[in-house]
C-alpha positions as CSV (number, residue, x, y, z in Angstrom):
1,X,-24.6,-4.4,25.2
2,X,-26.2,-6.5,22.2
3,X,-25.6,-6.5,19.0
4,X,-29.0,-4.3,18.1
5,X,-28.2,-2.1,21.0
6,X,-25.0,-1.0,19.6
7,X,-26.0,-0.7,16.2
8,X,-28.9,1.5,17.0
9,X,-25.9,3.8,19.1
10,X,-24.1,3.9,16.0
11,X,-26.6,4.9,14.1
12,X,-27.7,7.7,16.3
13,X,-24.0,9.3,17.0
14,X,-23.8,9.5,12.9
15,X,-26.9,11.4,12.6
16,X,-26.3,13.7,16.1
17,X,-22.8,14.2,14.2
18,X,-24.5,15.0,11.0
19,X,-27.0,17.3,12.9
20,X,-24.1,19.2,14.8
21,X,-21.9,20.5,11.5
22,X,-25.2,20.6,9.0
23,X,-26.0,24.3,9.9
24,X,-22.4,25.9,10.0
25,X,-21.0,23.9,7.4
26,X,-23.7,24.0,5.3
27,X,-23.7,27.8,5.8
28,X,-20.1,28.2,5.4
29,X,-20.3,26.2,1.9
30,X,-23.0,28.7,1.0
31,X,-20.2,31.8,2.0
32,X,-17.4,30.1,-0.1
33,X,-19.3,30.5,-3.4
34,X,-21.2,33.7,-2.9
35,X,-18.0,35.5,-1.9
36,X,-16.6,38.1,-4.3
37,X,-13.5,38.2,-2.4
38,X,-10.3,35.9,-3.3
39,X,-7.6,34.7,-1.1
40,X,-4.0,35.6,-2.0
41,X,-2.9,31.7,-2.9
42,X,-6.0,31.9,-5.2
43,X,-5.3,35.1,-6.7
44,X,-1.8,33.8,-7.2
45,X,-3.5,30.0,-8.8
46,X,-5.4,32.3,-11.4
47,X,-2.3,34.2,-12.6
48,X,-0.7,31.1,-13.5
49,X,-3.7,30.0,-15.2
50,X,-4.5,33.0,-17.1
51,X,-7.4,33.2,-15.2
52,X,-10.0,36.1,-14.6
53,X,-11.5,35.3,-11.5
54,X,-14.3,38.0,-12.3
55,X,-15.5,36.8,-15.4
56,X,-18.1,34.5,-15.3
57,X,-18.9,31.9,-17.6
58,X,-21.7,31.2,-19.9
59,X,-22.8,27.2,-19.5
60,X,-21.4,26.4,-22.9
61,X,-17.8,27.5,-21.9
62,X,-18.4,26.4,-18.3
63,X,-18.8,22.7,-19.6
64,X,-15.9,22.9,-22.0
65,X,-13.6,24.0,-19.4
66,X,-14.8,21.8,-17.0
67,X,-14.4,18.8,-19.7
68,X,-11.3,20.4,-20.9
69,X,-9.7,19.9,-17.7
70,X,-10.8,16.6,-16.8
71,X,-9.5,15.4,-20.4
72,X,-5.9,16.4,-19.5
73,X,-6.1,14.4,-16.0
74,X,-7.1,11.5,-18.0
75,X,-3.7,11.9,-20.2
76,X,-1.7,12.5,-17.1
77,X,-3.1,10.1,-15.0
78,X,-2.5,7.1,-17.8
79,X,0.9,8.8,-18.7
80,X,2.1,8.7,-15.1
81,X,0.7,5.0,-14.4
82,X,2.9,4.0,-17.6
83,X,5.9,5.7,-16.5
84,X,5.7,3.7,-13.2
85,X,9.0,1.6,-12.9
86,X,10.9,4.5,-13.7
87,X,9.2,7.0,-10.9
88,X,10.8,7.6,-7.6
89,X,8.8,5.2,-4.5
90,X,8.1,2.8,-7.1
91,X,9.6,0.1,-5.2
92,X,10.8,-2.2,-8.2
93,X,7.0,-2.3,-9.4
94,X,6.0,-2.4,-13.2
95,X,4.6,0.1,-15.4
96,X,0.9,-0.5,-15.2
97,X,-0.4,-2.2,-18.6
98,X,-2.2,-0.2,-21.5
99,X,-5.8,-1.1,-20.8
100,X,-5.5,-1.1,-16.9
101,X,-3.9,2.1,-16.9
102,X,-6.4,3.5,-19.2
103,X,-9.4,1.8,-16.7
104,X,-8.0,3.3,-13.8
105,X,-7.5,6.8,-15.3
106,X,-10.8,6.7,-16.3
107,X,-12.3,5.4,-12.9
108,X,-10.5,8.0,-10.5
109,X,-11.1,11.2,-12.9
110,X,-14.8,10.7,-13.6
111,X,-15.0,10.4,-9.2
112,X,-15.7,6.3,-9.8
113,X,-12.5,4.9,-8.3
114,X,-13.4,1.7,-9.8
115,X,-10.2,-0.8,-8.8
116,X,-10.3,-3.9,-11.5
117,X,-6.7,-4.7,-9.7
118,X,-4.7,-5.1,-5.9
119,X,-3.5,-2.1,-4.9
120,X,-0.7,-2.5,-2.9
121,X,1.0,-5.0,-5.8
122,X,0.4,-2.5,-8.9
123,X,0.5,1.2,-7.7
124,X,3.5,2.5,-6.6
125,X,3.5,5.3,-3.4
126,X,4.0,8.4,-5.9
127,X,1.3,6.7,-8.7
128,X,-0.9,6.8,-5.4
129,X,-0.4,9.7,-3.6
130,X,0.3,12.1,-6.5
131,X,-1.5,10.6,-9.3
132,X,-4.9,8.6,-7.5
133,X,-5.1,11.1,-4.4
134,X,-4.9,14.4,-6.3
135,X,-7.9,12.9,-8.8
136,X,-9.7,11.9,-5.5
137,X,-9.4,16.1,-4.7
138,X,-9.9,16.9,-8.4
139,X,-12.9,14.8,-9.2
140,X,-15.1,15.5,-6.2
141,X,-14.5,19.4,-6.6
142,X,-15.5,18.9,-10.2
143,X,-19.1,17.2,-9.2
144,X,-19.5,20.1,-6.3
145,X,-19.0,23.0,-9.0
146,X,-21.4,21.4,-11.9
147,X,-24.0,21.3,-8.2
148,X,-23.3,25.1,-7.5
149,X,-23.8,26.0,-11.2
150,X,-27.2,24.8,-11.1
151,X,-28.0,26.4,-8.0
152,X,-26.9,29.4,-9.5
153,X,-29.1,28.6,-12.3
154,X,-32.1,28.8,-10.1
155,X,-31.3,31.9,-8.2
156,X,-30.3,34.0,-11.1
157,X,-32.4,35.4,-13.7
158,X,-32.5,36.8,-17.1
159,X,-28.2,36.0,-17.7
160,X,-26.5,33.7,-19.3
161,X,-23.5,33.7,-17.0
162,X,-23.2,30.3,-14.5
163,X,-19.8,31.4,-12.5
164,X,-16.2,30.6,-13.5
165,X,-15.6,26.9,-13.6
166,X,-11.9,27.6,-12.6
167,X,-12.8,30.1,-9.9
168,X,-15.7,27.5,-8.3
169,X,-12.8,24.3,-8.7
170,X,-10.2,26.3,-7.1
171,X,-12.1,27.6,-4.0
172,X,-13.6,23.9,-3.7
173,X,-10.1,22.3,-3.2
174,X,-8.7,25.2,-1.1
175,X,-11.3,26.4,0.9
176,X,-13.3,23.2,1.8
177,X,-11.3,19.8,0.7
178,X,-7.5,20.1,1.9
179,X,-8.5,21.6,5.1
180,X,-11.1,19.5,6.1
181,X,-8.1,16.3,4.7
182,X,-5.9,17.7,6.9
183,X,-7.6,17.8,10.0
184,X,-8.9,14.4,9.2
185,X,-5.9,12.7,8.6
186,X,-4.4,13.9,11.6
187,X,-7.8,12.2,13.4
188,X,-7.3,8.9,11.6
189,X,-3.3,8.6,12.4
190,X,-4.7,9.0,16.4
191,X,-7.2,6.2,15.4
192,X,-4.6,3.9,14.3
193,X,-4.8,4.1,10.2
194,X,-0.9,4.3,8.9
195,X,0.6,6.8,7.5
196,X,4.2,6.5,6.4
197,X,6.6,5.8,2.9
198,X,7.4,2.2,4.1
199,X,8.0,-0.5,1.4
200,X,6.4,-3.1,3.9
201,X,5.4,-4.4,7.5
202,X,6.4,-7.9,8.7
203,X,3.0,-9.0,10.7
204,X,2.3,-12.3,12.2
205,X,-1.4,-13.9,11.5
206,X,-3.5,-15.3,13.6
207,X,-2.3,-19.0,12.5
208,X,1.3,-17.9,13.2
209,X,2.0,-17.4,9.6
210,X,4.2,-14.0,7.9
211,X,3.5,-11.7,5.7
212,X,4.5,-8.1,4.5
213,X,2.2,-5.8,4.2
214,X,3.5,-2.6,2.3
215,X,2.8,1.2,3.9
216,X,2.4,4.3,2.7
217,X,0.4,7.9,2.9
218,X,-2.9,5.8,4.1
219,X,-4.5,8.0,6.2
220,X,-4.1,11.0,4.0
221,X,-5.6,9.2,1.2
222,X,-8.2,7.4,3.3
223,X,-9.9,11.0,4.2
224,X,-9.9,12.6,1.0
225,X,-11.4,8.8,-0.4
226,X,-14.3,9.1,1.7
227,X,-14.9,12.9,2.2
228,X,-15.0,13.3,-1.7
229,X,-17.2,10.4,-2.1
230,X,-14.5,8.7,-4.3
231,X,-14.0,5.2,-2.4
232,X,-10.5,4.0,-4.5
233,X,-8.4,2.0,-1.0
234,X,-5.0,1.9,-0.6
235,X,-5.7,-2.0,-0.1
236,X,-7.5,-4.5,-1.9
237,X,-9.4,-4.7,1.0
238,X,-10.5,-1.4,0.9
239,X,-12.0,0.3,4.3
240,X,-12.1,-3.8,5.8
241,X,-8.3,-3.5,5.8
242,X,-6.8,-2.8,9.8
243,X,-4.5,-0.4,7.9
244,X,-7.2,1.7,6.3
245,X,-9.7,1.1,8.9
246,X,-8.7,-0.4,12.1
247,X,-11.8,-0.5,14.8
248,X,-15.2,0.8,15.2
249,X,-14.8,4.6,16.1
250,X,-12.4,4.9,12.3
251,X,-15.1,3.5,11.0
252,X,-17.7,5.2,12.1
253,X,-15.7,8.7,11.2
254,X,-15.4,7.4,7.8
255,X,-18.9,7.1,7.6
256,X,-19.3,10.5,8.4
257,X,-17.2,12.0,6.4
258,X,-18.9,10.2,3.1
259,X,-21.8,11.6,4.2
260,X,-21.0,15.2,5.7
261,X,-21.1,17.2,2.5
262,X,-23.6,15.5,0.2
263,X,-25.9,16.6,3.1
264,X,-24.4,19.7,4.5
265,X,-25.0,20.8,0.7
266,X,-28.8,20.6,1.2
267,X,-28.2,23.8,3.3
268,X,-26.2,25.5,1.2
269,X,-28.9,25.2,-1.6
270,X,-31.5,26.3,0.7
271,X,-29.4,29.4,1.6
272,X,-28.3,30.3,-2.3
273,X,-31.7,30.2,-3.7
274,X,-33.2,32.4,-0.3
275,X,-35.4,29.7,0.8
276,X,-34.3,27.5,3.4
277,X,-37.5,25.3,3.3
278,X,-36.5,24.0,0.1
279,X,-33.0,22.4,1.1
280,X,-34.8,21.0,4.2
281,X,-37.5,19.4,1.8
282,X,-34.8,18.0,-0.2
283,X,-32.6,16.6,2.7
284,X,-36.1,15.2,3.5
285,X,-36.0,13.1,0.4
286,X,-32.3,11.9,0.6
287,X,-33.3,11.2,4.4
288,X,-36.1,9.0,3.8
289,X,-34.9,6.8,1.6
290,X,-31.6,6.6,2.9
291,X,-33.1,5.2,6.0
292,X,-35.6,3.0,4.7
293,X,-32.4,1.3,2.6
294,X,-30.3,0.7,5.9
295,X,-33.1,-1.1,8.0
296,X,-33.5,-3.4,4.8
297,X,-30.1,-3.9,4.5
298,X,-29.7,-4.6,8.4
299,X,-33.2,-6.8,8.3
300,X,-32.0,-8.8,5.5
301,X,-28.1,-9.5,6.9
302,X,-29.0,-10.2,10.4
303,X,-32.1,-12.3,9.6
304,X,-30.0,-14.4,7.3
305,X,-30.9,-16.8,4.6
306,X,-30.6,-20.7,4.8
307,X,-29.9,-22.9,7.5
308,X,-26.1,-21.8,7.8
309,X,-26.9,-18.5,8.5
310,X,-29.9,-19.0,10.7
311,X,-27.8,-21.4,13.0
312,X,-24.8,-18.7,13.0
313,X,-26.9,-16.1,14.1
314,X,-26.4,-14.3,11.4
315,X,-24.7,-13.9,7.4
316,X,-21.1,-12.9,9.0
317,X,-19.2,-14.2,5.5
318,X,-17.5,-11.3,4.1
319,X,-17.5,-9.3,6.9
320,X,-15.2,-7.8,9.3
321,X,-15.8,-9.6,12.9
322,X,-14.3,-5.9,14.1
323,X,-17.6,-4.3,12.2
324,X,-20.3,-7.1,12.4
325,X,-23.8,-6.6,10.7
326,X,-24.6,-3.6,12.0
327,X,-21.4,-1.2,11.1
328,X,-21.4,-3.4,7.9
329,X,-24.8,-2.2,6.4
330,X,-24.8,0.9,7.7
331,X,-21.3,1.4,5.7
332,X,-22.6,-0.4,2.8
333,X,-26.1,1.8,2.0
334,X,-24.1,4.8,2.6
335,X,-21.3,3.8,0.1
336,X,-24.2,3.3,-2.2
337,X,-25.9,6.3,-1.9
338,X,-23.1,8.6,-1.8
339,X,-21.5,7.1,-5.1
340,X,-18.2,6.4,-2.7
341,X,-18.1,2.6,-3.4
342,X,-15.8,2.0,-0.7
343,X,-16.5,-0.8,1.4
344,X,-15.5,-2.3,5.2
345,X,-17.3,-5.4,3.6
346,X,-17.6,-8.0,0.9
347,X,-21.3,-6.7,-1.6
348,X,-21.0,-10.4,-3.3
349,X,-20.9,-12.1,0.2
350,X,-24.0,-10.6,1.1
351,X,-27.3,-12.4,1.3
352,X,-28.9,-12.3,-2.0
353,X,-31.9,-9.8,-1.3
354,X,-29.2,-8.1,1.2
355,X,-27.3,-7.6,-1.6
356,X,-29.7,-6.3,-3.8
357,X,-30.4,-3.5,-1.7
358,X,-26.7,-1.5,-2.5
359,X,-27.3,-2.7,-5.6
360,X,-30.8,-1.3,-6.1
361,X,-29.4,1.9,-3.9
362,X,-27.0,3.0,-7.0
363,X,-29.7,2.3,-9.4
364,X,-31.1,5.8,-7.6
365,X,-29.0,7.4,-9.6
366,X,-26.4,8.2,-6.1
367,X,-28.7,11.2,-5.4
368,X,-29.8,10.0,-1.2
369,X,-27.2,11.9,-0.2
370,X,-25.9,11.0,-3.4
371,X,-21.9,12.2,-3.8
372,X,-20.3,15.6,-3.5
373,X,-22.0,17.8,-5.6
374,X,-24.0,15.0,-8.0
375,X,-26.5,13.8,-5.6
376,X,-27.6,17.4,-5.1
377,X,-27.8,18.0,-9.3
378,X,-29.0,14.8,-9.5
379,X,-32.0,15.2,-6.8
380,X,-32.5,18.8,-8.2
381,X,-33.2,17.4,-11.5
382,X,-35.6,14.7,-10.4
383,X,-37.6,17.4,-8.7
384,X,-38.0,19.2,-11.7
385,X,-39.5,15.9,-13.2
386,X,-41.6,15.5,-10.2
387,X,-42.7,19.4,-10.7
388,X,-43.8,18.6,-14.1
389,X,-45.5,15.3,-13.2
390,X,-47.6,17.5,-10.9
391,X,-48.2,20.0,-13.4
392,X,-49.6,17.5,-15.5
393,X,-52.1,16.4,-13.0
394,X,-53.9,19.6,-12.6
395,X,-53.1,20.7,-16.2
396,X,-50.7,24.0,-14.6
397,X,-47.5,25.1,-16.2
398,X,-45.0,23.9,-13.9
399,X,-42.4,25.5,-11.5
400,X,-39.5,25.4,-9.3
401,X,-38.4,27.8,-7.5
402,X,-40.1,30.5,-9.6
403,X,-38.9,29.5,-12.8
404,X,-41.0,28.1,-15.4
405,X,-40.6,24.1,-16.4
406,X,-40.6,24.6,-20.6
407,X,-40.4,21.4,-23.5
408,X,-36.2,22.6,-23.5
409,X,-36.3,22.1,-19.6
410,X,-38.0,18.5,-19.5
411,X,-35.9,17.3,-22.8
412,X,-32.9,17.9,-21.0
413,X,-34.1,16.1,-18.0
414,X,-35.1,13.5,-20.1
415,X,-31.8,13.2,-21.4
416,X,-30.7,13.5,-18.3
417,X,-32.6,10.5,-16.3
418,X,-31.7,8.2,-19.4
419,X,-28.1,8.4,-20.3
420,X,-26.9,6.3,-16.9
421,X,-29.7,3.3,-17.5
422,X,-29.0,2.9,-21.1
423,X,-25.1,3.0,-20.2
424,X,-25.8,0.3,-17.6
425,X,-28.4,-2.1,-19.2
426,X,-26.8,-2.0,-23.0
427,X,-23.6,-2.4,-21.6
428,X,-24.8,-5.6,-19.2
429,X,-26.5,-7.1,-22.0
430,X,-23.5,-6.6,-23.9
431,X,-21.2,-8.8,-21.7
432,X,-23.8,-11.4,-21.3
433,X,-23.7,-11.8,-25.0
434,X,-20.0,-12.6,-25.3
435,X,-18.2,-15.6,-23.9
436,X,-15.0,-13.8,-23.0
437,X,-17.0,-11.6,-20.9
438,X,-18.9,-14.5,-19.4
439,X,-15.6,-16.4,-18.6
440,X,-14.6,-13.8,-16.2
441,X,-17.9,-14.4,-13.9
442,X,-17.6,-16.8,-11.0
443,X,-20.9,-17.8,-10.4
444,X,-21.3,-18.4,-14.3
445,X,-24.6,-20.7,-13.6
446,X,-26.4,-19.3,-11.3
447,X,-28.7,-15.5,-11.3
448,X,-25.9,-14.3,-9.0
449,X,-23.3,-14.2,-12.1
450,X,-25.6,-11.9,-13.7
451,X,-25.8,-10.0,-10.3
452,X,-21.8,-9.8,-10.7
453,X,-22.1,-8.5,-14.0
454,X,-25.1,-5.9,-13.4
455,X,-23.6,-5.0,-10.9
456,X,-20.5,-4.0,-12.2
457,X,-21.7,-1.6,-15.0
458,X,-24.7,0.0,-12.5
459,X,-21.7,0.6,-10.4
460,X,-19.4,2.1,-13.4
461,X,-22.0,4.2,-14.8
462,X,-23.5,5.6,-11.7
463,X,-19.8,6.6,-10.5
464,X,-20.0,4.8,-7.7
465,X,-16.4,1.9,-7.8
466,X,-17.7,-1.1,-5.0
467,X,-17.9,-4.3,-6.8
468,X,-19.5,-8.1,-6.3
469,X,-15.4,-9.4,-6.0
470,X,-16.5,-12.6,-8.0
471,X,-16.3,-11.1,-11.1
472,X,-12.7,-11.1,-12.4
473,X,-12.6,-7.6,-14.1
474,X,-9.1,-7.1,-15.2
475,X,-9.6,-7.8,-18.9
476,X,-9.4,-6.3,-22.0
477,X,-13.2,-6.3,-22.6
478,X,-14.2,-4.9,-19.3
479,X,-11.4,-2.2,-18.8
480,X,-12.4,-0.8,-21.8
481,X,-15.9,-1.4,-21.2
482,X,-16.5,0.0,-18.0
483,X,-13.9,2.5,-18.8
484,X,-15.7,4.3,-21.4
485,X,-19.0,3.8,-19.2
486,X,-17.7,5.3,-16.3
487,X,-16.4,8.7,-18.5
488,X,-19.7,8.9,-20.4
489,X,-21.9,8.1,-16.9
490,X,-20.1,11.0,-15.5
491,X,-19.6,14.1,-18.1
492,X,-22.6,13.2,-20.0
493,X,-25.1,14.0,-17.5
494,X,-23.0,17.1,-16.4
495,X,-23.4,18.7,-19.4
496,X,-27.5,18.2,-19.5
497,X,-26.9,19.5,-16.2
498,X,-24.5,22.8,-16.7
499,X,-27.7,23.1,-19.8
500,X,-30.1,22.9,-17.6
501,X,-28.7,25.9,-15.3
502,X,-28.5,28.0,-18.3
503,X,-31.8,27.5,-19.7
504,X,-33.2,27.8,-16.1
505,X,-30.7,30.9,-15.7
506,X,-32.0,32.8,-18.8
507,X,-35.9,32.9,-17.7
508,X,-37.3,35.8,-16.1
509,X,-38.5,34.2,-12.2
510,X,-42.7,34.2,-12.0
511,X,-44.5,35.1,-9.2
512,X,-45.9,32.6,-6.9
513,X,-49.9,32.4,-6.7
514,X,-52.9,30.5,-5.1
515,X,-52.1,27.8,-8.1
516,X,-48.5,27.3,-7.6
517,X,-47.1,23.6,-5.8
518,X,-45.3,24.2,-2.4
519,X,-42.4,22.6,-2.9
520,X,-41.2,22.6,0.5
521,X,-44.2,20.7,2.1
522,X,-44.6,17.3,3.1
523,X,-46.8,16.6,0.0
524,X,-44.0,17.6,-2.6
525,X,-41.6,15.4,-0.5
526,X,-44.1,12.4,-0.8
527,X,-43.9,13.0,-4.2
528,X,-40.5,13.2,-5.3
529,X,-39.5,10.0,-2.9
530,X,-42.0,8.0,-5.0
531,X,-40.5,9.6,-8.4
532,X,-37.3,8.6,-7.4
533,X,-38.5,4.9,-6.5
534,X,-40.9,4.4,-9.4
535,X,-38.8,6.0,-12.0
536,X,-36.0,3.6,-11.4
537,X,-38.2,0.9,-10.5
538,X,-39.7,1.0,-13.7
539,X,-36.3,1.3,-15.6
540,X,-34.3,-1.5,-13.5
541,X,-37.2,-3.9,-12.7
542,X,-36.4,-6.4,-15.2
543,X,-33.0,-6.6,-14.5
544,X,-33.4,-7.1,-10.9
545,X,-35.5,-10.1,-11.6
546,X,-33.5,-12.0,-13.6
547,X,-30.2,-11.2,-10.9
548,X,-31.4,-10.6,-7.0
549,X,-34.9,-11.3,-7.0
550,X,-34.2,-14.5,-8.7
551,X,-31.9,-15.9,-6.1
552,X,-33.3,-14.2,-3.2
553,X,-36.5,-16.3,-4.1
C-alpha cells in the first residue's frame, strides 16, 4: 500500500468513526444537561458542597463561581508542585521552582497544558496523576459548561437564570469524562501505552546504548489529555513517545478522541435549541475548514521544500518514522484546531509554510472543532458576528435563533473576538523588544525565530500548549509571560461569553418571517467560513508575513 493510499484510509476510518458515535453521543450529551434528575454520588457531591442542585444561576454568579473555582486549582496546583520532594511517588525529585510552578498551574487550569519543562525529570507520579490529570478533568469540564450556558442562553427566554455552574461541572466529569477515561484507558493499555507506578525502564537503543525511561499512570493520563482537549504528555515527547503513543492504530484512537466531543457537541446544540439544522450548519463550518487545513498541511510536508527534502521524498525531520507524513499532519491540524496542543511530531521541524498552517489553524481562535466546550462558544459567537455582518448588508435587524442581535450583544462579541489577538500580538512584540527574551530563541537571525516566538504566545493565549521546541521557554520572563496570557486568554473570553447567554437569555424570541437569514443553509455556512478566515486574516496577516510567509518565500 503507498504512502497516499494509507493516509487517505486513515483519514476515512477517523471520519466513519466520527460518523458512527456523532448521533448517540451527541444526543446523549444533550440528555445529560437537560435532565432534572440527579444521580445519588451527585446528590451526595452537592451536599458536601453546600450545593442546591435546583437553583439555577444568573450569569453574573455563574461566572464568579466558575472563576472562583478555577482560582483555588491555581493555589492548589502551585502549592502541591512546591511541596514536591516531600510528597509520596516523588522519587527523590525537587520541589518545582516558583515561576515554573506558577507557569504550569496556570497552563493546565486554564485547559492550555503548556509544558516550558521535561516531564519525566521534574513531575513526580502524584504531582502528575493527582495534580496535572485531575486539572486535565477539571479544565475541559469548565470550557463544556461555559458552551452549555450559552446554548441555554439561546433556548431560553425572558430569565435571567443560565443553570448551576456546579451542577453542569459535576455532571460533565461524572457522566461524560471519567467514563469515557476509563474505557479508554483500558483500550490504550491493549494498544501498548504503559500504565504502572515504576520509577524507570532499562531499554536498549537502536545503537546498543542504555537508558531508563521512568513509568507511571500513562495511559490513564493519555486519554483524559486528548479527550479533554488538554494535550500536557507524560513525556517530553509528548504523543511521539512509544510509551504514550506506540503504533498507528494508538494514534489514530488518540485522534479521535481529540476530536469526538468538540464535534459530537454540534449535535447536542442542535438538539437543545430544537433545531437540528443549525448544529449540522455549524459542524459544516468546523468541517470545512478543518479539511481544507489538513490537505495543506499534507501538500506542504510531503511536497517538501529544498533539495534535501525533494531528494528524501519527503520533510521526515521531526517526525516519527512509526507515523510518517500522513498520521503526522493529520495529528497536527487536529491538535490545532481542537486547542489540544499535543503532538506525535516536532511544529518547528516542519517545512516553513507546513508549519504555518498549525500555526495559522490556532490563530482561528480553536473554534474547527475547536476544544471541549470553547470551539462551540467560540463558533457560536462568530456566527452572531456573521449574523450581524448580514444584517448590515440588507439594512435588517439581525438574528440568531430568534433572538435579536442588539449594540450590548455585538459589544460583547467585540470584546470577545479581540481579547485573544491583542493578548498574542502585544505580548509577541513584547518579547521581541527585550534581549533576555530574544536570548532564549534558537533561530535568533532568521524569520523562523520570530515564528518561535509568535508561536509561542498564539499558542498560550488561544489555550492550545504545542510549541516550535526551539524556543527555550523555561525563564523568568516567559513563565510569567505566557502564564498570565494563558489565564487571561481563557477566563476573559468566558466571561463575555457566560454575558452574552444572559443578554441573549433575557430577550423575548421573535418570530421568523420572509426577511429573516436561514441560518442553517448553505449560504449562511459560506458565510461564516469566510468570517472566520477574513476576520483573523485581517488581524494576524502582518505577523504571518514577517514569521512563515517570510521564510516559506
Amino acid at each position: 500500500m503507498t504512502d497516499t493510499a494509507a493516509g487517505l484510509l486513515q483519514v476515512g476510518l477517523l471520519l466513519a468513526c466520527l460518523a458512527a458515535v456523532y448521533r448517540p453521543f451527541g444526543g446523549y450529551l444533550a440528555r445529560v444537561y437537560t435532565s432534572d434528575k440527579d444521580l445519588r454520588i451527585e446528590r451526595a457531591t452537592y451536599k458536601l458542597l453546600g450545593v442546591e442542585s435546583k437553583t439555577d444561576q444568573t450569569w453574573a454568579v455563574y461566572a464568579r463561581s466558575l472563576i472562583a473555582f478555577s482560582a483555588l486549582s491555581v493555589v492548589l496546583l502551585y502549592l502541591l508542585q512546591r511541596l514536591q520532594h516531600w510528597l509520596p511517588l516523588s522519587f527523590g525529585l525537587p520541589n518545582v521552582k516558583s515561576g515554573l510552578a506558577f507557569n504550569t498551574a496556570a497552563s493546565f487550569v486554564s485547559n492550555t497544558n503548556w509544558q516550558s519543562y521535561v516531564p519525566e525529570a521534574v513531575m513526580g507520579h502524584l504531582v502528575q496523576f493527582a495534580g496535572l490529570a485531575v486539572q486535565n478533568f477539571l479544565s475541559a469540564a469548565v470550557g463544556i459548561v461555559v458552551a452549555i450556558a450559552l446554548i441555554r442562553g439561546f433556548s431560553r427566554s425572558t430569565t435571567d437564570r443560565l443553570g448551576n455552574f456546579w451542577v453542569d461541572l459535576t455532571r460533565t466529569v461524572l457522566r461524560v469524562l471519567l467514563p469515557i477515561a476509563v474505557i479508554g484507558t483500558v483500550a490504550l493499555v491493549a494498544m501498548g501505552v504503559v500504565q504502572n507506578f515504576s520509577g524507570g525502564h532499562e531499554v536498549t537503543s537502536v545503537v546498543g546504548q542504555t537508558q531508563t525511561l521512568p513509568g507511571g499512570t500513562v495511559a490513564s493520563q493519555e486519554v483524559i489529555k486528548e479527550l479533554g482537549t488538554n494535550g500536557g504528555g507524560y513525556y517530553n515527547a509528548n504523543s511521539a513517545h512509544p510509551f504514550e503513543n506506540p503504533n498507528p492504530l494508538s494514534n489514530l484512537f488518540e485522534i479521535f478522541l481529540l476530536l469526538v466531543i468538540p464535534v459530537c457537541l454540534t449535535r447536542t446544540f442542535g438538539l437543545m435549541v430544537k433545531d437540528k439544522r443549525q448544529g449540522y450548519a455549524i459542524l459544516g463550518v468546523m468541517a470545512t475548514i478543518w479539511s481544507a487545513f489538513v490537505v495543506l498541511a499534507t501538500l506542504f510536508e510531503v511536497q517538501g521544500a529544498g533539495s534535501a527534502t525533494q531528494a528524501a521524498g519527503a520533510a521526515m525531520e521531526g517526525k516519527e518514522t512509526r507515523f510518517g507524513e500522513w498520521a503526522s499532519t493529520l495529528f497536527a491540524v487536529s491538535t490545532t484546531g481542537t486547542s489540544t496542543g499535543a503532538v506525535n511530531s516536532m511544529h518547528d521541524s516542519f517545512t516553513p509554510l507546513g508549519g504555518g498552517v498549525p500555526l495559522f489553524h490556532m490563530m482561528l481562535g480553536e473554534v474547527t472543532p475547536g476544544g471541549t466546550g470553547t470551539g462551540l462558544y467560540g463558533m457560536l459567537i462568530l456566527a452572531v458576528l456573521a449574523v450581524f455582518v448580514a444584517g448590515l448588508m440588507v439594512g435588517r435587524t439581525p438574528e440568531y435563533l430568534k433572538k435579536k442581535i442588539t449594540a450590548r450583544e455585538m459589544k460583547l462579541v467585540s470584546l470577545y473576538i479581540l481579547t485573544t489577538p491583542t493578548l498574542v500580538l502585544v505580548g509577541t512584540s513584547i518579547a521581541m523588544g527585550l534581549a533576555t527574551a530574544r536570548a532564549s530563541i534558537l533561530n535568533t537571525d532568521s524569520p523562523h525565530g520570530f515564528s518561535e516566538v509568535l508561536y509561542a504566545f498564539t499558542s498560550a493565549g488561544n489555550n492550545n500548549g504545542s510549541a516550535f521546541a526551539g524556543l527555550s521557554a523555561n525563564i523568568p520572563f516567559y513563565n510569567t509571560a505566557l502564564g498570565l496570557v494563558m489565564l487571561l486568554g481563557r477566563f476573559v473570553p468566558i466571561v463575555f461569553a457566560l454575558a452574552l447567554a444572559g443578554s441573549l437569555a433575557r430577550q423575548h424570541p421573535v418570530p421568523v418571517t420572509q426577511g429573516t437569514l436561514p441560518t442553517h443553509k448553505a449560504l449562511f455556512v459560506t458565510m461564516l467560513v469566510g468570517v472566520v478566515l477574513i476576520v483573523t486574516g485581517l488581524t494576524y496577516f502582518p505577523a504571518m508575513t514577517l514569521g512563515p510567509l517570510a521564510e516559506g518565500l
